[in-house]
C-alpha positions in Angstrom: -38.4 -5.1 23.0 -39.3 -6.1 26.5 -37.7 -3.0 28.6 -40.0 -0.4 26.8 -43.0 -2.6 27.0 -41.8 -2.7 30.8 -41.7 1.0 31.4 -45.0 1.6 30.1 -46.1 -0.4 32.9 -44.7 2.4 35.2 -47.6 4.8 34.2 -50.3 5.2 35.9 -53.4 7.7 36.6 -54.2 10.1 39.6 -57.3 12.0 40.2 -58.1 15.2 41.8 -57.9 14.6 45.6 -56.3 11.0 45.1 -52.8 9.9 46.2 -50.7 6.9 45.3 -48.0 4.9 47.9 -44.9 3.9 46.5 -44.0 0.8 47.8 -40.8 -1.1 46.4 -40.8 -4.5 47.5 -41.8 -3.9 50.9 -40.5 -0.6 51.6 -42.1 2.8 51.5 -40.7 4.9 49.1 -43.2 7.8 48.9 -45.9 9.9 47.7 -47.3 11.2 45.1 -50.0 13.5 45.5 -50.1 15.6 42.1 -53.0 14.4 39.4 -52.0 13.6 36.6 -50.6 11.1 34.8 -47.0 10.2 36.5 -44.3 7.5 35.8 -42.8 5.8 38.2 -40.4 3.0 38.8 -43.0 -0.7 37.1 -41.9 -2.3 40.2 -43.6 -0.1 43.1 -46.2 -2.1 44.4 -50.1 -1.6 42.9 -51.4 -3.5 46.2 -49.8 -3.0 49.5 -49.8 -5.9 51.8 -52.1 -8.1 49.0 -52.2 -11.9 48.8 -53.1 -13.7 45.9 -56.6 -14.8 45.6 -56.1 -19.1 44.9 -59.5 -19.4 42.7 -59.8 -15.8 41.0 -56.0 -15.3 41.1 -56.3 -11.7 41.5 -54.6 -9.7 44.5 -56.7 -9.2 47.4 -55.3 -6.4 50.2 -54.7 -2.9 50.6 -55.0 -0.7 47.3 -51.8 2.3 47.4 -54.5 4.7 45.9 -55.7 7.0 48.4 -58.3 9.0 48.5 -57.5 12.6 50.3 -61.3 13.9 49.6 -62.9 15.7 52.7 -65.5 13.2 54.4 -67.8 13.4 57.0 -69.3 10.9 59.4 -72.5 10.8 61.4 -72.1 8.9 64.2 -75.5 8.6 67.1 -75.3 7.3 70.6 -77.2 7.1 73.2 -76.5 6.0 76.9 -78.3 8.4 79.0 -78.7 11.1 76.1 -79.6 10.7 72.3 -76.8 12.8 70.0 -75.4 12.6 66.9 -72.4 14.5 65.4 -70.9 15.1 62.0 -67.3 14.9 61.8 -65.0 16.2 58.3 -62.3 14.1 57.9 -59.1 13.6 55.6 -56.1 11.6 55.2 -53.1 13.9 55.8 -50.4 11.4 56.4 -50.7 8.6 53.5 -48.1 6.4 54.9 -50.0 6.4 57.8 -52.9 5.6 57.2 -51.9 2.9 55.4 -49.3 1.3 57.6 -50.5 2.2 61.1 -53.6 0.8 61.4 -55.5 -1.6 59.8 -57.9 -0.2 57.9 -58.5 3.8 58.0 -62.2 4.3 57.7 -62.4 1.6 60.8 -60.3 3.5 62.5 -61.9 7.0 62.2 -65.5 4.9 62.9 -64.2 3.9 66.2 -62.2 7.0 67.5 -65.1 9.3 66.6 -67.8 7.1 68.4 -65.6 6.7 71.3 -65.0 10.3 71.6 -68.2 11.7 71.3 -69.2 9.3 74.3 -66.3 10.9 76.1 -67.5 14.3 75.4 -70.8 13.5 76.0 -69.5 12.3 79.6 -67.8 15.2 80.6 -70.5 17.7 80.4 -74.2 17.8 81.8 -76.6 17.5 79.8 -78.2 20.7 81.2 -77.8 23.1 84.4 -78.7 20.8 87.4 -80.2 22.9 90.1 -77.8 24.2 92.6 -74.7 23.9 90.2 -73.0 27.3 90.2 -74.0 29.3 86.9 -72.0 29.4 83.8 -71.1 25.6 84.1 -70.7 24.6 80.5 -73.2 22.0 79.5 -73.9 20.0 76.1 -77.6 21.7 75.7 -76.5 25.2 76.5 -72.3 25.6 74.6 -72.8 23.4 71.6 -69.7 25.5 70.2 -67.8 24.9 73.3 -68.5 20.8 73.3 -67.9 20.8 69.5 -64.6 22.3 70.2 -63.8 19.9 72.6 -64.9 17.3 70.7 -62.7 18.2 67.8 -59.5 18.9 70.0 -60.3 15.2 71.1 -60.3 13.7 68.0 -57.3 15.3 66.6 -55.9 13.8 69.4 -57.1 9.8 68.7 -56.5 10.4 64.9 -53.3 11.4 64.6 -52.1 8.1 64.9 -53.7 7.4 61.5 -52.5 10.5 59.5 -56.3 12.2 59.7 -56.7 15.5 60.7 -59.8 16.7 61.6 -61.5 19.8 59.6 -64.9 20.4 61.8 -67.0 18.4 64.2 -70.1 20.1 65.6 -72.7 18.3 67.2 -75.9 18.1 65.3 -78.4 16.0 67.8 -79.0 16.8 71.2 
């Protein structure tokens, strides 16, 4: 009576663009990344990393859903120039991005803001008078920075399973 009322427990739903983390107790076991709705071992963990809340007594921690939806952040900054960019973003590596860093969407938040204000760095602003023509400056490539700006970030968030889709610059 008990072992099929335990199996049913290993049921559970996935949504278009969603993923779940198999975790048994501890370890990473996998993926799945097909909607649907899959079985799989009752004992994979449905929060990875969660503690007991003492007065609700519900887990509190990581969730192993994932969401692998396209996103897109809009990040401004200004230190000598105001710009803003719009960065599309998604999870490629689940495992990663659960277990690497702390929390994904943190991650990504501070990556892109610190890139940007490494891009923003490296170029002018605008051609200077007396620097040689065809110097590539934010106002005058914006496909040229936005490149460089996406190589960048595929660089700091690769660590965290993201891959980046676009970044452009959108404010200058």
């Amino acid at each position: 009576c008990v072992a099929p009322l335990l199996m049913l427990m290993g049921f559970f739903t996935i949504q278009p663009n969603q993923a779940r983390v198999l975790i048994l107790f501890g370890d990473y076991k996998g993926t799945v990344r097909d909607e649907g709705f899959p079985w799989a071992n009752p004992f994979y963990s449905r929060n990875a990393g969660a503690t007991v809340d003492p007065q609700t007594g519900k887990p509190v921690g990581k969730s192993t859903k994932v969401s692998l939806r396209a996103r897109t952040y809009n990040d401004k900054c200004g230190n000598p120039i105001e710009i803003a960019d719009v960065i599309v973003w998604r999870i490629e590596n689940t495992a990663k991005a659960l277990f690497d860093v702390d929390d994904y969407n943190t991650y990504v938040h501070t990556q892109s803001e610190t890139a940007l204000r490494h891009v923003a760095t490296t170029y002018a602003y605008d051609q200077m008078p007396g620097e040689p023509e065809g110097e590539i400056t934010l106002r005058s490539n914006i496909e040229e920075v936005s490149e460089a700006l996406k190589e960048e970030l595929a660089v700091r968030l690769e660590k965290a399973g993201v891959i980046i889709d676009d970044a452009r610059l959108t404010h200058l």
